[in-house]
N, CA, C, O and CB atoms as a CASP TS submission, in Angstrom:
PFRMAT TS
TARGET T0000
AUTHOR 0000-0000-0000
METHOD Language model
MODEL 1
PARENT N/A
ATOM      1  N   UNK     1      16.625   3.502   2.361  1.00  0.00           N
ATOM      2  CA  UNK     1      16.678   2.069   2.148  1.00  0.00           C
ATOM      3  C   UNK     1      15.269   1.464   2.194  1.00  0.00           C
ATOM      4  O   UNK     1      14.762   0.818   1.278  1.00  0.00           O
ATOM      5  CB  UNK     1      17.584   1.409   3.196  1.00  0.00           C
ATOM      6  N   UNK     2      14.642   1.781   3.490  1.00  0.00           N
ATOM      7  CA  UNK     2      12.948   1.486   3.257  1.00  0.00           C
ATOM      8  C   UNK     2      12.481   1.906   2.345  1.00  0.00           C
ATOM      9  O   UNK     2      11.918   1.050   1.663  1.00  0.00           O
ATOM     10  CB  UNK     2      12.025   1.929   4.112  1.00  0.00           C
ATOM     11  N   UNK     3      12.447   2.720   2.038  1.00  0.00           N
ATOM     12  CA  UNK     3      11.610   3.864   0.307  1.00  0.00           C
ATOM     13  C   UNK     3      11.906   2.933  -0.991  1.00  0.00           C
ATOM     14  O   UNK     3      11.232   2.961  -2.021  1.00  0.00           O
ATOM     15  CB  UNK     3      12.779   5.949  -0.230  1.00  0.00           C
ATOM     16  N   UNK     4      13.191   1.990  -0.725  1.00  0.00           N
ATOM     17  CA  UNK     4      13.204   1.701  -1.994  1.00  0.00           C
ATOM     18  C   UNK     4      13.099   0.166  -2.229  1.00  0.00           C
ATOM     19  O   UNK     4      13.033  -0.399  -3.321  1.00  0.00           O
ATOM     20  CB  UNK     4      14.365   2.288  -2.559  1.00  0.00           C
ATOM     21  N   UNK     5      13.096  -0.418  -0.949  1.00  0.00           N
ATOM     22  CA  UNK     5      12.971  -1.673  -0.806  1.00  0.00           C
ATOM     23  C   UNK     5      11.327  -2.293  -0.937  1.00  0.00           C
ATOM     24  O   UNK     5      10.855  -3.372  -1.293  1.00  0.00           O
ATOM     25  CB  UNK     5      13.641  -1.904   0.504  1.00  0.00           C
ATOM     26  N   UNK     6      10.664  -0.791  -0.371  1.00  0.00           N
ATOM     27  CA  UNK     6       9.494  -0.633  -0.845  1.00  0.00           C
ATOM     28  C   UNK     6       8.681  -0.793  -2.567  1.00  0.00           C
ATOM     29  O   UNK     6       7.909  -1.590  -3.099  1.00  0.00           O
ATOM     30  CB  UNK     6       9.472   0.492  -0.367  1.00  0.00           C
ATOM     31  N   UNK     7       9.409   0.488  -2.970  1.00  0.00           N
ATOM     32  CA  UNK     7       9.352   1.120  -4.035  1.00  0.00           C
ATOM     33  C   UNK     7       9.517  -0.490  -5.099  1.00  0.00           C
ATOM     34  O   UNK     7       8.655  -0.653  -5.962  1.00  0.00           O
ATOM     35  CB  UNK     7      10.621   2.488  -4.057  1.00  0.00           C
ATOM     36  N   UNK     8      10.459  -1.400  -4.969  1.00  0.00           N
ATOM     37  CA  UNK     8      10.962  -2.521  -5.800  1.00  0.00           C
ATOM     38  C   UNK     8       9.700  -3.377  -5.527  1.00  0.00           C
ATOM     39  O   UNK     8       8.899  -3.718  -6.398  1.00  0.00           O
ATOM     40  CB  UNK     8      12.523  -3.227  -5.344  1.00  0.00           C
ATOM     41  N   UNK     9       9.644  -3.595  -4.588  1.00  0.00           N
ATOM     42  CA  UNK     9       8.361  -4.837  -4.256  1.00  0.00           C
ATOM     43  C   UNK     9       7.046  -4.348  -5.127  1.00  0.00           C
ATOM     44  O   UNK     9       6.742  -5.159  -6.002  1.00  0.00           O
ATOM     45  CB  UNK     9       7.808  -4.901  -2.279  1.00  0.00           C
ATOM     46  N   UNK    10       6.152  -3.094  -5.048  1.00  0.00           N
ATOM     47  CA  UNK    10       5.558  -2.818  -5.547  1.00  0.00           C
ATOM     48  C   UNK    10       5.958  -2.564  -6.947  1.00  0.00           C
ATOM     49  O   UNK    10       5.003  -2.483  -7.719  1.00  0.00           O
ATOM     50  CB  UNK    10       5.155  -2.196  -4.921  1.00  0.00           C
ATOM     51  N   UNK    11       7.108  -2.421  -7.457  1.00  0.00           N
ATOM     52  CA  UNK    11       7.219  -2.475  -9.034  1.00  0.00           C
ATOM     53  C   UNK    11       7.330  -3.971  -9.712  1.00  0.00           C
ATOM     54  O   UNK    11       7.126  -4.203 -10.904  1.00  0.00           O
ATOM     55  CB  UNK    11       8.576  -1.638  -9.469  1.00  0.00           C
ATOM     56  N   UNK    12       7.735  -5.048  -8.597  1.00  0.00           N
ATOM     57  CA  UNK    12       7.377  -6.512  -8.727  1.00  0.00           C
ATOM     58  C   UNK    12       6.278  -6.509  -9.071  1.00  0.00           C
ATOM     59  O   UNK    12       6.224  -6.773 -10.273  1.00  0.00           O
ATOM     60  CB  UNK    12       7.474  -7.356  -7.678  1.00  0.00           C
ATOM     61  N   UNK    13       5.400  -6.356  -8.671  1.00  0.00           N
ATOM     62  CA  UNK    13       4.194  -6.595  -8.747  1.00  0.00           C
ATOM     63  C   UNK    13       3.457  -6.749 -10.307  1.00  0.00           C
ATOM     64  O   UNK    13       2.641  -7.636 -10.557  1.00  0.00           O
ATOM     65  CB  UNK    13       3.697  -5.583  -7.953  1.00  0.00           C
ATOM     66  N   UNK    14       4.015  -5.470 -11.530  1.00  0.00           N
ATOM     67  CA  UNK    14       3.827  -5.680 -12.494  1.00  0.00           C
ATOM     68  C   UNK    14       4.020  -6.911 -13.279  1.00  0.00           C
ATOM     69  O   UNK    14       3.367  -7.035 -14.315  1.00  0.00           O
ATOM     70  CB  UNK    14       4.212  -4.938 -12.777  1.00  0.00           C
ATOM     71  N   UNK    15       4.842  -7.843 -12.913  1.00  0.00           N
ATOM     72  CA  UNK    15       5.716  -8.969 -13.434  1.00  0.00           C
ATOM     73  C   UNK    15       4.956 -10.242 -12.666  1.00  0.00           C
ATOM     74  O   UNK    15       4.486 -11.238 -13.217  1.00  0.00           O
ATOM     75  CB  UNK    15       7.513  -8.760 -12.999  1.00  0.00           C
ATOM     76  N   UNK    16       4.965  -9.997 -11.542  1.00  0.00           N
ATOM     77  CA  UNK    16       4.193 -11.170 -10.808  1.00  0.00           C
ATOM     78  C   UNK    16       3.055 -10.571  -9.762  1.00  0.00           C
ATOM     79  O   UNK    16       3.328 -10.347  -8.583  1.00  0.00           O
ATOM     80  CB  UNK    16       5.341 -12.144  -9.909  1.00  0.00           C
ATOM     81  N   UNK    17       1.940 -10.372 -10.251  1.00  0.00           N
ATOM     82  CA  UNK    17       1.164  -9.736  -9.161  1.00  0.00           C
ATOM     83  C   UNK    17       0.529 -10.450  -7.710  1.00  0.00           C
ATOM     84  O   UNK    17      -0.011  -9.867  -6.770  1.00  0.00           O
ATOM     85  CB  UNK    17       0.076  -9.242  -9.884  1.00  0.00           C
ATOM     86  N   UNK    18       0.757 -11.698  -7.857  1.00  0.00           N
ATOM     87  CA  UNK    18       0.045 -12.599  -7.000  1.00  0.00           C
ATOM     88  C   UNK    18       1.477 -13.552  -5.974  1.00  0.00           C
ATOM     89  O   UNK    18       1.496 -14.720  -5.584  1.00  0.00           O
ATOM     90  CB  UNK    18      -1.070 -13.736  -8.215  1.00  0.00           C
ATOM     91  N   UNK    19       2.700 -12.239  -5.791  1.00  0.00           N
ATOM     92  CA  UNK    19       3.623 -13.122  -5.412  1.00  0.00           C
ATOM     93  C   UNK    19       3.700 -13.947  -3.830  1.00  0.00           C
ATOM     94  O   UNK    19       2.928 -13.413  -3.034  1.00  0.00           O
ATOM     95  CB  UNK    19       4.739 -12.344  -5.648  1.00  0.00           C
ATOM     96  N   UNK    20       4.140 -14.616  -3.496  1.00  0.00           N
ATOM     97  CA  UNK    20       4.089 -15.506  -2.496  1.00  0.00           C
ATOM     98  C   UNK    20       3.891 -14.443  -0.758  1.00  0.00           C
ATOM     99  O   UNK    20       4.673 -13.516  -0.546  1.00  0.00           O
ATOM    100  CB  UNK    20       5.688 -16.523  -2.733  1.00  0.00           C
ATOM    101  N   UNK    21       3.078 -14.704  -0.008  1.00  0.00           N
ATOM    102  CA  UNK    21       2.123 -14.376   0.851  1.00  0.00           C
ATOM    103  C   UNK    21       0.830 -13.276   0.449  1.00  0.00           C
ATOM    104  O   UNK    21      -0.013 -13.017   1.307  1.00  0.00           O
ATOM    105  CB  UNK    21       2.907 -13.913   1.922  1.00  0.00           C
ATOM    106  N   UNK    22       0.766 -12.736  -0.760  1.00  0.00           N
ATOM    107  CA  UNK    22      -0.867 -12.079  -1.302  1.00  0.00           C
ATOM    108  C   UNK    22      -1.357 -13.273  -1.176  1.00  0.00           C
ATOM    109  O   UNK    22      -1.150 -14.463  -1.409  1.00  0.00           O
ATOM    110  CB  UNK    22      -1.200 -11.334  -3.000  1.00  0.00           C
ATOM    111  N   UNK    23      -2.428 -12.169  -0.509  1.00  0.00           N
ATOM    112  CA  UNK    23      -3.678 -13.220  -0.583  1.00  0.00           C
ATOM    113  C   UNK    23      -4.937 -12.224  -1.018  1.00  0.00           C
ATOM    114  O   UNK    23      -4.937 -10.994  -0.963  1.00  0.00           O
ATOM    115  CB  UNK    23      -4.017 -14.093   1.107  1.00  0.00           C
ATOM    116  N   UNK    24      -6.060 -13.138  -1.488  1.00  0.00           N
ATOM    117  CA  UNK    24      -7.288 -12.353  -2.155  1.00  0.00           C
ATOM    118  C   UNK    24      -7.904 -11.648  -0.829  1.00  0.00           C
ATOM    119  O   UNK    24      -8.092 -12.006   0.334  1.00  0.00           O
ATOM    120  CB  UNK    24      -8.533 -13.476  -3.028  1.00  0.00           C
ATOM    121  N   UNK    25      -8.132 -10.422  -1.615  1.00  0.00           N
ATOM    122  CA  UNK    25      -8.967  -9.756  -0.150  1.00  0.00           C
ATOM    123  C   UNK    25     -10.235  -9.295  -0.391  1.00  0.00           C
ATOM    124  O   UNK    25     -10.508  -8.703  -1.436  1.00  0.00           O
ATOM    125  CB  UNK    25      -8.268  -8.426   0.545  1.00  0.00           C
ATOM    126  N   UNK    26     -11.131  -9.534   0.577  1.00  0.00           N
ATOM    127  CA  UNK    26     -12.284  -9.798   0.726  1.00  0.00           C
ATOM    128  C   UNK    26     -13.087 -10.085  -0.193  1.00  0.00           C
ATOM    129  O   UNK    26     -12.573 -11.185  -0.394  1.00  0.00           O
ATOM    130  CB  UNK    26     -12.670  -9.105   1.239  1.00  0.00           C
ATOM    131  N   UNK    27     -13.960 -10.048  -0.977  1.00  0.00           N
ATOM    132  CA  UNK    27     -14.630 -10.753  -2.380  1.00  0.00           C
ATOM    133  C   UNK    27     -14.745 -10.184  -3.754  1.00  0.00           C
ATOM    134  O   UNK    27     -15.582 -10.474  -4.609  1.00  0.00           O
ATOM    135  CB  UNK    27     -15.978 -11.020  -2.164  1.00  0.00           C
ATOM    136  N   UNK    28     -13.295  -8.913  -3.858  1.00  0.00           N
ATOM    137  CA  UNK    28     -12.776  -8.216  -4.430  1.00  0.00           C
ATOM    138  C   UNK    28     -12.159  -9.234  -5.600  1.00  0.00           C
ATOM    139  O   UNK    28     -11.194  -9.965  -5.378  1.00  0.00           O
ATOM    140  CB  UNK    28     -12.000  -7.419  -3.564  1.00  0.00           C
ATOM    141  N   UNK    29     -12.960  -9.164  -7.069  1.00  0.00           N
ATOM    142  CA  UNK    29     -12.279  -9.338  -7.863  1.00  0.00           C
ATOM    143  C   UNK    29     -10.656  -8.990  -8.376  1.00  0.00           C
ATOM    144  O   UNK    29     -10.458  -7.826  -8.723  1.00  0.00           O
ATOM    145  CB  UNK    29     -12.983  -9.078  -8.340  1.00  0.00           C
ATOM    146  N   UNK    30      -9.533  -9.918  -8.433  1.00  0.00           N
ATOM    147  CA  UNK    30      -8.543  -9.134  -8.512  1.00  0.00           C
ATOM    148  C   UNK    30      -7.708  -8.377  -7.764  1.00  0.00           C
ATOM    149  O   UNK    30      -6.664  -7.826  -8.114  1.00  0.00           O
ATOM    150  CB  UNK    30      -8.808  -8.629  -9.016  1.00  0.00           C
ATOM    151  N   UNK    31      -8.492  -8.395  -6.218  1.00  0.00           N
ATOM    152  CA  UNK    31      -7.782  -7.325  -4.996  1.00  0.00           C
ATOM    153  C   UNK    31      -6.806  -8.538  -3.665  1.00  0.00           C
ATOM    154  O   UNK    31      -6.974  -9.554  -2.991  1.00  0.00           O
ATOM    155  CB  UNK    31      -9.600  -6.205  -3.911  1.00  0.00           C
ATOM    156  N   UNK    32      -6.108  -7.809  -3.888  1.00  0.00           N
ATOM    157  CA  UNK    32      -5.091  -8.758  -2.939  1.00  0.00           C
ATOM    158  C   UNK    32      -4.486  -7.525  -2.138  1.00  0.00           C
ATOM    159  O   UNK    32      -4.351  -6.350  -2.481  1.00  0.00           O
ATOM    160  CB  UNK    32      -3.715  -9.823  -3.898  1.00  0.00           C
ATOM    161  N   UNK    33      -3.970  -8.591  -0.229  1.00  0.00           N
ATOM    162  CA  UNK    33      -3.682  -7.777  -0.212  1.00  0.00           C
ATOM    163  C   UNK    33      -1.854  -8.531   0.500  1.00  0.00           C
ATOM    164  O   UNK    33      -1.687  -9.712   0.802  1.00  0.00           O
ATOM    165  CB  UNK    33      -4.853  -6.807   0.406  1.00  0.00           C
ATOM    166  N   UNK    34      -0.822  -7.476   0.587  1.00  0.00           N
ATOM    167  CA  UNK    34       0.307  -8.327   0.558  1.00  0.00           C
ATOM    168  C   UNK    34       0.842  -7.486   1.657  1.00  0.00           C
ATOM    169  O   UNK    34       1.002  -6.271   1.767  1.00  0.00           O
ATOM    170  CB  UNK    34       1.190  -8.533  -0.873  1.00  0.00           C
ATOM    171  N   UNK    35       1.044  -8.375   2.342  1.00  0.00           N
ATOM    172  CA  UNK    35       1.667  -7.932   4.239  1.00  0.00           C
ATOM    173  C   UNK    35       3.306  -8.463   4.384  1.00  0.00           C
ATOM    174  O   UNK    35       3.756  -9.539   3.991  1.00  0.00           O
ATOM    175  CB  UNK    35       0.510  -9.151   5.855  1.00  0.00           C
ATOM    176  N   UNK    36       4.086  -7.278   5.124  1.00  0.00           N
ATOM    177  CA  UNK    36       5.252  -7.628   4.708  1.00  0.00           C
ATOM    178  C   UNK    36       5.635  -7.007   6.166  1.00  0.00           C
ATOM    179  O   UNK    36       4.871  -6.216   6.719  1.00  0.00           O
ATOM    180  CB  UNK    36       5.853  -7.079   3.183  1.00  0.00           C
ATOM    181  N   UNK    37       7.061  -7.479   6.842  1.00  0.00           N
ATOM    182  CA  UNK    37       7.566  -6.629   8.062  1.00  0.00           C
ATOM    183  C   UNK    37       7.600  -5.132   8.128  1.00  0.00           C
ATOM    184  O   UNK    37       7.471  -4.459   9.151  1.00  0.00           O
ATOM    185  CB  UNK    37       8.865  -6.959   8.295  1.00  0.00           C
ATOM    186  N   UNK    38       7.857  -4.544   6.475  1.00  0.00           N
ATOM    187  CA  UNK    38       7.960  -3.207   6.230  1.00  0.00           C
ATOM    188  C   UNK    38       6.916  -2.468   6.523  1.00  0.00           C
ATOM    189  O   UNK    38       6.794  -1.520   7.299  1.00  0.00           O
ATOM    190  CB  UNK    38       8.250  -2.977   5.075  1.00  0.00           C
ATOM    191  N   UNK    39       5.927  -3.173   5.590  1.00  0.00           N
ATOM    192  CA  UNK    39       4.499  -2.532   4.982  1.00  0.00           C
ATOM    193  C   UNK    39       3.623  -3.484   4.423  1.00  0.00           C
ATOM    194  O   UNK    39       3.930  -4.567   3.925  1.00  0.00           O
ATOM    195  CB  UNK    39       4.707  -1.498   3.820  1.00  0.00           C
ATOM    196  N   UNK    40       2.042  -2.777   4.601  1.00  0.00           N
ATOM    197  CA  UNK    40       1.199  -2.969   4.057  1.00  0.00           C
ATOM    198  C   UNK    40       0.749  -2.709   2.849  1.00  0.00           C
ATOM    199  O   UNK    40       0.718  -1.515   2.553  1.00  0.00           O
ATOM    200  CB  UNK    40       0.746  -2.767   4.579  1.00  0.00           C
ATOM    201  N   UNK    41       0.382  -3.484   2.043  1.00  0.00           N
ATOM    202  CA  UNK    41      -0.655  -3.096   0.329  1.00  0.00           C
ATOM    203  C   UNK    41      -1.441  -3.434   0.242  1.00  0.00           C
ATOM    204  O   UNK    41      -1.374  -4.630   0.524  1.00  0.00           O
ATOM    205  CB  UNK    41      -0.462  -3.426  -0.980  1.00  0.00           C
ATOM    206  N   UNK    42      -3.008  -2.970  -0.186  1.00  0.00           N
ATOM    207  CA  UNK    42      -3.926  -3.600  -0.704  1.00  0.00           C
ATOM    208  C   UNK    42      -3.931  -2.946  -2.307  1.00  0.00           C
ATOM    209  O   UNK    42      -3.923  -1.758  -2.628  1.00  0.00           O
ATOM    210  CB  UNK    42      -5.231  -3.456   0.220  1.00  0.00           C
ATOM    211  N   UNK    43      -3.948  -4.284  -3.268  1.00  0.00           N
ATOM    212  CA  UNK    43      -3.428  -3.541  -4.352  1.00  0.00           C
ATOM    213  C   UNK    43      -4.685  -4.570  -5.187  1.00  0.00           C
ATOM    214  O   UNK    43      -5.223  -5.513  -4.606  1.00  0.00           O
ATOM    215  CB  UNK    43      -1.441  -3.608  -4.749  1.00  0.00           C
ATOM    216  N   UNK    44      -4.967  -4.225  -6.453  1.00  0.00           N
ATOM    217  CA  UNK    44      -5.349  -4.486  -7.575  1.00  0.00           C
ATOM    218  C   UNK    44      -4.979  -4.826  -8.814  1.00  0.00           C
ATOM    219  O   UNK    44      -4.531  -3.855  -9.422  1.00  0.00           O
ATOM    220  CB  UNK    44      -5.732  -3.932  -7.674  1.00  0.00           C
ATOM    221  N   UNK    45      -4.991  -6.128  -9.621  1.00  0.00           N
ATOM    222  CA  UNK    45      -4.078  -5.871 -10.828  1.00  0.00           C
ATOM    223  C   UNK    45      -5.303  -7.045 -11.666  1.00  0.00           C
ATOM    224  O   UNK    45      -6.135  -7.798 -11.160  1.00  0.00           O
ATOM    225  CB  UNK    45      -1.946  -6.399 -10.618  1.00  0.00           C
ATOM    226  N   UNK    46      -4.919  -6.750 -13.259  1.00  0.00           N
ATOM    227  CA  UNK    46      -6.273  -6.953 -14.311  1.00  0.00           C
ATOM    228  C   UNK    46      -4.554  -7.506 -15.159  1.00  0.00           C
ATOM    229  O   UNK    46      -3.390  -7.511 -14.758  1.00  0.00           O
ATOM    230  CB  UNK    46      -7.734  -5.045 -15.090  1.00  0.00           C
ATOM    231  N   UNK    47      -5.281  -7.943 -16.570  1.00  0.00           N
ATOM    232  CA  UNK    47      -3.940  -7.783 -17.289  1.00  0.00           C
ATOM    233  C   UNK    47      -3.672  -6.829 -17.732  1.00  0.00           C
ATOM    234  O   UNK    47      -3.060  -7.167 -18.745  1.00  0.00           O
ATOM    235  CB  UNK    47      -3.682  -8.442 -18.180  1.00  0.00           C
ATOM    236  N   UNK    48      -3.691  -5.656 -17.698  1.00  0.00           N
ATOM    237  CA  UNK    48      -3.025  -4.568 -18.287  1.00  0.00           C
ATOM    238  C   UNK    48      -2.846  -3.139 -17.303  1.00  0.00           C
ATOM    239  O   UNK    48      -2.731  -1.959 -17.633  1.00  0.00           O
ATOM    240  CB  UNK    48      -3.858  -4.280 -19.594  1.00  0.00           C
ATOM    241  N   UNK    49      -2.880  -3.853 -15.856  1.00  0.00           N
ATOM    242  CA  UNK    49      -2.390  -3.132 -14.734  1.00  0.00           C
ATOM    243  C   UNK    49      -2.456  -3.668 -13.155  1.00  0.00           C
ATOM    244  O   UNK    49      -2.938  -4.728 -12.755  1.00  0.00           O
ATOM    245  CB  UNK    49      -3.091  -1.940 -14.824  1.00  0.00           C
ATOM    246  N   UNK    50      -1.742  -2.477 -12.287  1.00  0.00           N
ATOM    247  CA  UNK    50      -1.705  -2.760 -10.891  1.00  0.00           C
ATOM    248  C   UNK    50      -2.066  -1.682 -10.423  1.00  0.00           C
ATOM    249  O   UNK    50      -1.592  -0.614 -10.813  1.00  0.00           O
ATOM    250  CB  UNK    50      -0.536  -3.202 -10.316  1.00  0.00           C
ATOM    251  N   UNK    51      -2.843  -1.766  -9.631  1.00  0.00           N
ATOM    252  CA  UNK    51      -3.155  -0.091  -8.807  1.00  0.00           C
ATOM    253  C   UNK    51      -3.011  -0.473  -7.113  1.00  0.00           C
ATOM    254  O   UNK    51      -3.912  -1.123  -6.585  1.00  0.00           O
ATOM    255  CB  UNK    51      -5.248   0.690  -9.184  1.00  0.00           C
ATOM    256  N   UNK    52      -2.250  -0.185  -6.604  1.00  0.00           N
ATOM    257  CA  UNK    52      -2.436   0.261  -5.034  1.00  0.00           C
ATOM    258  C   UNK    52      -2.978   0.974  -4.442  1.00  0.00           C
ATOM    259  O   UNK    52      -2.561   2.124  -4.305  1.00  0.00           O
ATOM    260  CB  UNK    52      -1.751   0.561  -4.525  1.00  0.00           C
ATOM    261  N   UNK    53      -4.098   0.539  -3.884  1.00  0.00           N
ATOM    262  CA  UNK    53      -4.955   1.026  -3.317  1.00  0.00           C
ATOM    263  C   UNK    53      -4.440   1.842  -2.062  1.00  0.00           C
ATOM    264  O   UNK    53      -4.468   3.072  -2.104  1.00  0.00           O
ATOM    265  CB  UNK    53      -5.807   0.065  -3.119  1.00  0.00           C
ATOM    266  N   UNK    54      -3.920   1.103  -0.829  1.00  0.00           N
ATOM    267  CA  UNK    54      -3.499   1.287   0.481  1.00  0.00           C
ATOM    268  C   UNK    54      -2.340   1.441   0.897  1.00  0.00           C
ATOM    269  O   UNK    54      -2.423   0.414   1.569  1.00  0.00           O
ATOM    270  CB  UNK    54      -3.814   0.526   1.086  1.00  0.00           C
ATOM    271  N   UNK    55      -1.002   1.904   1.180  1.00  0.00           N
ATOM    272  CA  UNK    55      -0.055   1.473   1.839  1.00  0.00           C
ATOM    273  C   UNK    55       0.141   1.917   3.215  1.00  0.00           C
ATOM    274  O   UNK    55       0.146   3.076   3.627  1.00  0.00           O
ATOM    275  CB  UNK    55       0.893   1.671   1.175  1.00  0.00           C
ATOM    276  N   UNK    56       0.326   0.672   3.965  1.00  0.00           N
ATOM    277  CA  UNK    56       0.581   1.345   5.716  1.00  0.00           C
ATOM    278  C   UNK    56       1.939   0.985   5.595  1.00  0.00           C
ATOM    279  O   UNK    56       2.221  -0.201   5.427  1.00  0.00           O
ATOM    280  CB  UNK    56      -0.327   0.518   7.363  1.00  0.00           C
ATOM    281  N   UNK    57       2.661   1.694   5.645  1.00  0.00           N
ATOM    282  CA  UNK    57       4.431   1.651   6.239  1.00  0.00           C
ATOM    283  C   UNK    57       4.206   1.404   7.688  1.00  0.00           C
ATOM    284  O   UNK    57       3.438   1.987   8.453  1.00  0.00           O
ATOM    285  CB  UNK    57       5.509   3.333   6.052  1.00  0.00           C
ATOM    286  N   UNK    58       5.044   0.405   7.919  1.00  0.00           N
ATOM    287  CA  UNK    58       5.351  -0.017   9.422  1.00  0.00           C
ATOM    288  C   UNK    58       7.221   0.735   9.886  1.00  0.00           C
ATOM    289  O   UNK    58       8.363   0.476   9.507  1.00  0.00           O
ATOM    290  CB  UNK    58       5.288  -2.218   9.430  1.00  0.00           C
ATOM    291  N   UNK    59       6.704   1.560  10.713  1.00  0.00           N
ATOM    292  CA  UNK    59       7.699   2.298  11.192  1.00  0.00           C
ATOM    293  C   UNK    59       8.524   2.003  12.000  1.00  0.00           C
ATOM    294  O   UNK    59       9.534   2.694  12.134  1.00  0.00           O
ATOM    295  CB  UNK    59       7.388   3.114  11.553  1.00  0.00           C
ATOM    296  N   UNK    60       8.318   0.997  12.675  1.00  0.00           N
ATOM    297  CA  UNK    60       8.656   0.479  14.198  1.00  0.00           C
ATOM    298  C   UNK    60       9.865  -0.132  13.642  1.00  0.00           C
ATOM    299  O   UNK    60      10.638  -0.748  14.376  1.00  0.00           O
ATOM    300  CB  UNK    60       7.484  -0.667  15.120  1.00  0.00           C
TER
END
């Protein structure tokens, strides 16, 4: 259920990359990063992609 609740948020991302709590991270053109109860992303997106850089899964 985590794997995929995961898995959806980050495939959001293609559609809306800048969705509600990303925020720009550090003076990274384009780099946001999006904090969630689950997990962590620091991700990247241009118009013709998204790359995730980071993910910390929160296990607890």
């Amino acid at each position: 259920m985590l794997r995929a609740s995961i898995v959806d948020t980050l495939l959001d991302l293609a559609d809306d990359p800048t969705p509600p709590g990303a925020m720009p991270y550090a003076d990274i053109p384009g780099a946001y990063e999006l904090v969630t109860p689950a997990f962590r992303a620091l991700y990247t997106h241009g118009p013709d992609h998204v790359s995730v850089w980071v993910l910390h899964v929160n296990l607890r």
